[in-house]
C-alpha positions in Angstrom: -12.2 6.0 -9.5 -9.0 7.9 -8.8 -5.8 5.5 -9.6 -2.4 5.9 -8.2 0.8 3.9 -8.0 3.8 2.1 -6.3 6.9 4.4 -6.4 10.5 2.3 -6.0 12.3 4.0 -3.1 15.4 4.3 -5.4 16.1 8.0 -5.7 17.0 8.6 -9.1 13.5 6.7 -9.8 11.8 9.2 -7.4 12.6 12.0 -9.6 11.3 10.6 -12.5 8.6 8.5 -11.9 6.0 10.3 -10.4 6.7 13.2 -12.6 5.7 10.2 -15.1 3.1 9.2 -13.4 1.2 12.9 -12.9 1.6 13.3 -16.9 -0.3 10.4 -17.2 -3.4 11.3 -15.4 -2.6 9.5 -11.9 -4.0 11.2 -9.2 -2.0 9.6 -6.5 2.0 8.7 -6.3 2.4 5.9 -3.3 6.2 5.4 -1.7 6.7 2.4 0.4 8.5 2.2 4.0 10.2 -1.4 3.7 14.2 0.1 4.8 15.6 -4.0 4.5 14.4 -4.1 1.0 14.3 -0.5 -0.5 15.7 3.5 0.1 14.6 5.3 2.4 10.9 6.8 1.9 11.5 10.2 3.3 14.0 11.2 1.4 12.5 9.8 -2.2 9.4 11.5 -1.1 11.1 15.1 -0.7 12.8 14.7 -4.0 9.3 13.3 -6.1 7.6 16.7 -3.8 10.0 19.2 -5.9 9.7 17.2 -9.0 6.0 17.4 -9.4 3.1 19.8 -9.6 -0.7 18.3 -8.4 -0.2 14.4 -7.9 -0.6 13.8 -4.2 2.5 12.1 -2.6 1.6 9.1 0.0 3.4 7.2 2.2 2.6 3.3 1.2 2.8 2.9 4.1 4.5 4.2 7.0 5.7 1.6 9.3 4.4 1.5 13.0 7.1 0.9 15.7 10.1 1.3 12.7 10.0 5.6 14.4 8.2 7.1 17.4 4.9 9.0 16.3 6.0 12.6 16.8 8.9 11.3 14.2 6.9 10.3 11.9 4.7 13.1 11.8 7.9 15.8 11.5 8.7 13.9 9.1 5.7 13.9 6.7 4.9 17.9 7.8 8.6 18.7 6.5 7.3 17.1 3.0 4.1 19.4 3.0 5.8 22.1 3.7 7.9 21.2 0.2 4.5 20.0 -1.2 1.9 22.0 0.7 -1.6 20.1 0.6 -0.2 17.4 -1.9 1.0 14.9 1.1 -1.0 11.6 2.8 0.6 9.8 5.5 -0.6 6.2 5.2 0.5 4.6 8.1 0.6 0.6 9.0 1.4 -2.5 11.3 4.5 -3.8 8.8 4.2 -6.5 6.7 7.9 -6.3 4.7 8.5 -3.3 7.0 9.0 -5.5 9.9 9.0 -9.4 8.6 11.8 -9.5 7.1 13.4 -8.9 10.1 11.7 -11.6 11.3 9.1 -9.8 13.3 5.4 -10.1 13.3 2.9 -7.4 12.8 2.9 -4.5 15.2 0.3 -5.4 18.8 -2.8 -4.3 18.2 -3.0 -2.0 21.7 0.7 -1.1 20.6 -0.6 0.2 17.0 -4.0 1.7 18.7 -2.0 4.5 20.9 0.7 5.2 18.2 -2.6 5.8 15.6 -4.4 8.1 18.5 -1.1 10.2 19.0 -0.8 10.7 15.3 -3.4 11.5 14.5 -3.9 14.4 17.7 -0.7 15.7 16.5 -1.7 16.1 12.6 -5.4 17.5 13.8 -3.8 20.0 16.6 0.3 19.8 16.8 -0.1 18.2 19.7 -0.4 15.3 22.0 -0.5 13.5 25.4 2.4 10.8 24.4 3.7 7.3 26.9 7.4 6.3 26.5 9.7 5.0 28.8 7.1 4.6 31.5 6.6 8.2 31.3 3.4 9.9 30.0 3.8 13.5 28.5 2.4 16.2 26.6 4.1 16.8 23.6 4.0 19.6 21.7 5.8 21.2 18.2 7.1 24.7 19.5 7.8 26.4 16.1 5.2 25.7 13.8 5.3 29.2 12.5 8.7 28.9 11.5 8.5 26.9 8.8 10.1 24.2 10.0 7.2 21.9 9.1 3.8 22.2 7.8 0.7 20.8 9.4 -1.9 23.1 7.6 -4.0 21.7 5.0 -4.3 19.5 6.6 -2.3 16.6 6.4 -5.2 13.2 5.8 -3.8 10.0 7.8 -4.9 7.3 6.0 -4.4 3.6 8.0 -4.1 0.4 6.4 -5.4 -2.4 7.2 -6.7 -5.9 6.5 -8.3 -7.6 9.4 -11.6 -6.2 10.0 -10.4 -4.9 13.8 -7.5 -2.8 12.0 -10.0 -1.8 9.5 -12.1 -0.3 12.5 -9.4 1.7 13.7 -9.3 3.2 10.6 -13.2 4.3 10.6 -12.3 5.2 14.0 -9.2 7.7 13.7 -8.7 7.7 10.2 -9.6 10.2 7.5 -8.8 6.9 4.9 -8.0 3.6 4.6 -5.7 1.7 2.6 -5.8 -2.1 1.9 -4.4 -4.6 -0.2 -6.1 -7.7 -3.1 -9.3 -5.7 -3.4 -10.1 -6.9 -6.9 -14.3 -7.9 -6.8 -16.4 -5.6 -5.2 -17.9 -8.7 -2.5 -14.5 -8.0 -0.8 -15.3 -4.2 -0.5 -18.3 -5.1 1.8 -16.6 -6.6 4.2 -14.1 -4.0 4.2 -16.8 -1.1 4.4 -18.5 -3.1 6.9 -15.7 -3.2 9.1 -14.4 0.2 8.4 -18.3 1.4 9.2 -17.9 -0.4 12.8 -15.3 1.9 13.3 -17.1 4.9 13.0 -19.9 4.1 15.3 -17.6 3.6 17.8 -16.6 7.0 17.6 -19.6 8.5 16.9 -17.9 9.8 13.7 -20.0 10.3 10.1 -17.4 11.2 7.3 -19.3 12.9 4.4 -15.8 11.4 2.6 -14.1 8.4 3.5 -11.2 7.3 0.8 -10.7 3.8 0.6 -7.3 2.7 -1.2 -6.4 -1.2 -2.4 -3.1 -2.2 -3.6 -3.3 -4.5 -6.5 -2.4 -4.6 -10.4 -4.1 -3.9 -13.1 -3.0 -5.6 -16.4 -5.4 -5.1 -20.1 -4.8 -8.1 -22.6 -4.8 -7.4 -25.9 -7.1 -8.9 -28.3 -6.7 -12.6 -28.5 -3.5 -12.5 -25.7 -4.3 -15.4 -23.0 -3.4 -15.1 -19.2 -0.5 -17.3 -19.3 1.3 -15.0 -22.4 5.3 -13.8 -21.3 4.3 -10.3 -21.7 1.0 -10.8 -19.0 3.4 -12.9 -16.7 6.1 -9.8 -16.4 3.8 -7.1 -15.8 2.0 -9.0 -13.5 4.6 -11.7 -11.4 6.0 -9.3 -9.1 2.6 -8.6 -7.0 1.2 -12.2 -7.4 4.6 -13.3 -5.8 4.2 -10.4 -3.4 0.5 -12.6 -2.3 2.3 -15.7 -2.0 5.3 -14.1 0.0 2.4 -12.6 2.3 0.5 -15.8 3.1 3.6 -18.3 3.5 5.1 -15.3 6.1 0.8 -15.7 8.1 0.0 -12.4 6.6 -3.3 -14.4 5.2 -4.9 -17.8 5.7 -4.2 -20.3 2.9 -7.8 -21.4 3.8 -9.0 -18.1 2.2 -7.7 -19.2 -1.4 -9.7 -20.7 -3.4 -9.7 -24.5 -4.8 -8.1 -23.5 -8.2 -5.3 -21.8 -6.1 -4.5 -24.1 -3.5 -2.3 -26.6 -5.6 0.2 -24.2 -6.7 0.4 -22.7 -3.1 0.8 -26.0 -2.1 3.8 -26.1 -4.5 5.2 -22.8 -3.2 5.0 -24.4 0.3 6.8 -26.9 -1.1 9.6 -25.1 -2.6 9.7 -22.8 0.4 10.2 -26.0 2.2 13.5 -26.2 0.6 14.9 -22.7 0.5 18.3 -22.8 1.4 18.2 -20.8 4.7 17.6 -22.1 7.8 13.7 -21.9 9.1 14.5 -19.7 11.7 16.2 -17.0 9.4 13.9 -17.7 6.3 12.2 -14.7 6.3 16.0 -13.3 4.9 15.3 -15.1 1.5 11.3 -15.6 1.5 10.4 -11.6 0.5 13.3 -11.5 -1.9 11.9 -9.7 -5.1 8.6 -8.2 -3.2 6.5 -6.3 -5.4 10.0 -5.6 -7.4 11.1 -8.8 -9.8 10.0 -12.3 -9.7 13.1 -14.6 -8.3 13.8 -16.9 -11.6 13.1 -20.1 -9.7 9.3 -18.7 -8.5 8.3 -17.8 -12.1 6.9 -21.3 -12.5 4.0 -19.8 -9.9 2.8 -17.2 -12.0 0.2 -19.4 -13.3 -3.8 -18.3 -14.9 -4.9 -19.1 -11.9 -2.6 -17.1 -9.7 -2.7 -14.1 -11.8 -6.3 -14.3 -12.1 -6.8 -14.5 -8.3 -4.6 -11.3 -8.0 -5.2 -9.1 -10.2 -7.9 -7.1 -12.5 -7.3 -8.2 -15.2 -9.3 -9.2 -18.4 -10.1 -7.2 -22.1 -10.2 -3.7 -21.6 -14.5 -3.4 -21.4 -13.5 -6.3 -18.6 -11.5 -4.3 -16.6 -13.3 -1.3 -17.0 -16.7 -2.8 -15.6 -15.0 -4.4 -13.0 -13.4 -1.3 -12.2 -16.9 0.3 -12.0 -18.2 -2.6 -9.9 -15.9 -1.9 -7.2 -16.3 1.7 -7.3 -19.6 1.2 -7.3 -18.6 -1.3 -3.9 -17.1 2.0 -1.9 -13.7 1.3 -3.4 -12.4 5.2 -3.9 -8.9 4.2 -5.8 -6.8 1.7 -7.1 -2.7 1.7 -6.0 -1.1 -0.5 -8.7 2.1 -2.2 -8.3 3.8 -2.7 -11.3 7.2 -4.7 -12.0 10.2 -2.4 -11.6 11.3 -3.3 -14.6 8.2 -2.4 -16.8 6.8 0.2 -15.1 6.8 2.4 -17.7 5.0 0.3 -19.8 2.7 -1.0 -17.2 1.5 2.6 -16.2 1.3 4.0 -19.6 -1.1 0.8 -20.6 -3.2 1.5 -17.5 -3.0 5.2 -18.2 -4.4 4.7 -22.2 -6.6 1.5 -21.9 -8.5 2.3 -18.4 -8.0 6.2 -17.0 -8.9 7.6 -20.2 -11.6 6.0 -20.9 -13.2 6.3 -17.1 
């Protein structure tokens, strides 16, 4: 199981935390695309690319619709060319990268031809490309200037949830990414989707990296869920859960009984947020995956955490992290608080890495 982690988009942070992150034995370093609620990914990935020496540098995740595809793609080939062969472009339909605007998700068709032309002009440097009513090939003229860097070459990981999503990954993807993976009879629905994919394309990847965003947290011997110290390191990406299913990212139906009363509360509570319902998505993602809003600590319960997260002692966490490996699950993203993320990784690092 390779592990890697959530990078904050602020650029003093970029320097410094992956460069953190590779001492301590994380293979990947992931930077998110979210431009209402963060800095800007490109340029926090060029300055973690000259800061660092071998952990790969991933987009988590690019946003579809936010550029045009040939955009994205200079962009993440002008990376690799500071960080030859270190780069991943994970690219998505927007969950914070287009909700709080108040948009949905990206079309499916919509996300479908922006996925195709990607990935044609990662494998080749070119592609036939629709905009404005017009269909053209495009093509980058000076790739042996230096300019950018496509050699390597560059994998395109897509994320995705939803089990047609997931197909498009099996189907143009060299990787997936996904999110809440934290018992391996998740990963078979994922694999099984992902698998769908390939047949459709007649494709049969000897490798096929599959990613999940979650958080890992160890207790320490006789330390209960609900301890302050547990809360912190993990409230940030168990808000993040209920953020994403109040916003119709999820179905509250897929929760499970212990869960639904305190969702039911943050229903509640969102209920009364002081913005108006048609501009609540400008105060429901406040905090994502960063800090836990003072008044939504209260939902950072043993039973939300527990749902969340792997967590348990650390021979728990390490057989559950050989279960799902065992599953088809490849790596492990965490998102730690932004606030303890030192602490967070370096526990990860000591109590589960080095002992893999």
């Amino acid at each position: 199981m390779e592990f890697g982690t959530l990078i904050f988009t602020k650029p003093e942070r970029a320097i410094t935390d992956p460069k953190l992150a590779e001492s301590l034995g994380y293979t990947h370093a992931w930077i998110p695309d979210s431009h209402m609620i963060w800095g800007d990914v490109w340029a926090c990935m060029a300055l973690a690319a000259v800061n660092t020496k071998s952990i790969k540098l991933a987009t988590g995740v690019a946003i579809s619709t936010n550029r045009i595809p040939p955009v994205t793609v200079e962009a993440i080939g002008t990376i690799n060319q500071l960080a030859p062969g270190r780069v991943i472009l994970g690219f998505g339909t927007g969950h914070t990268g287009r909700r709080v605007m108040g948009l949905p998700p990206v079309k499916q068709s919509v996300f479908r031809e922006e996925v195709r032309v990607i990935r044609d002009l990662l494998k080749t440097g070119e592609a036939m490309y629709s905009t404005e009513g017009v269909t053209r090939k495009i093509k980058f003229l000076h790739l042996d200037r230096g300019f950018i860097n496509l050699e390597g070459p560059i994998p395109f990981y897509v994320a995705a949830n939803g089990p047609k999503t997931l197909g498009l990954a099996g189907e143009f993807g060299d990787g997936a990414v996904t999110t809440g993976v934290t018992h391996p009879d998740r990963m078979a629905d994922v694999v099984k989707s992902i698998q769908a994919g390939f047949a459709r394309a007649g494709r049969k990847p000897v490798n096929f990296p599959i990613v999940s965003l979650t958080h890992v947290c160890v207790l320490k011997p006789g330390e209960g869920l609900d301890s302050p110290r547990v809360k912190m390191m993990t409230g940030p990406w168990v808000m993040a859960n209920l953020h994403a299913i109040a916003a119709g990212y999820a179905r509250p139906e897929s929760l499970p009984p212990d869960i639904r009363p305190v969702y039911q509360g943050y229903v509640d509570y969102v209920a009364r947020m002081k913005t108006p319902r048609d501009q609540r998505y400008l105060e429901l993602h406040l905090g994502h995956c960063t800090y836990v809003e003072p008044a939504e600590w209260k939902f950072i319960t043993p039973e939300t955490i527990r749902f969340s997260t792997v967590i348990g002692s650390r021979e728990e966490v390490l057989e559950r992290v050989k279960a799902l490996e065992r599953a088809g699950l490849s790596q492990i993203m965490l998102n730690p608080p932004m606030d303890g993320f030192t602490d967070s990784i370096e526990e990860v690092s000591r109590e589960v890495i080095e002992r893999l």
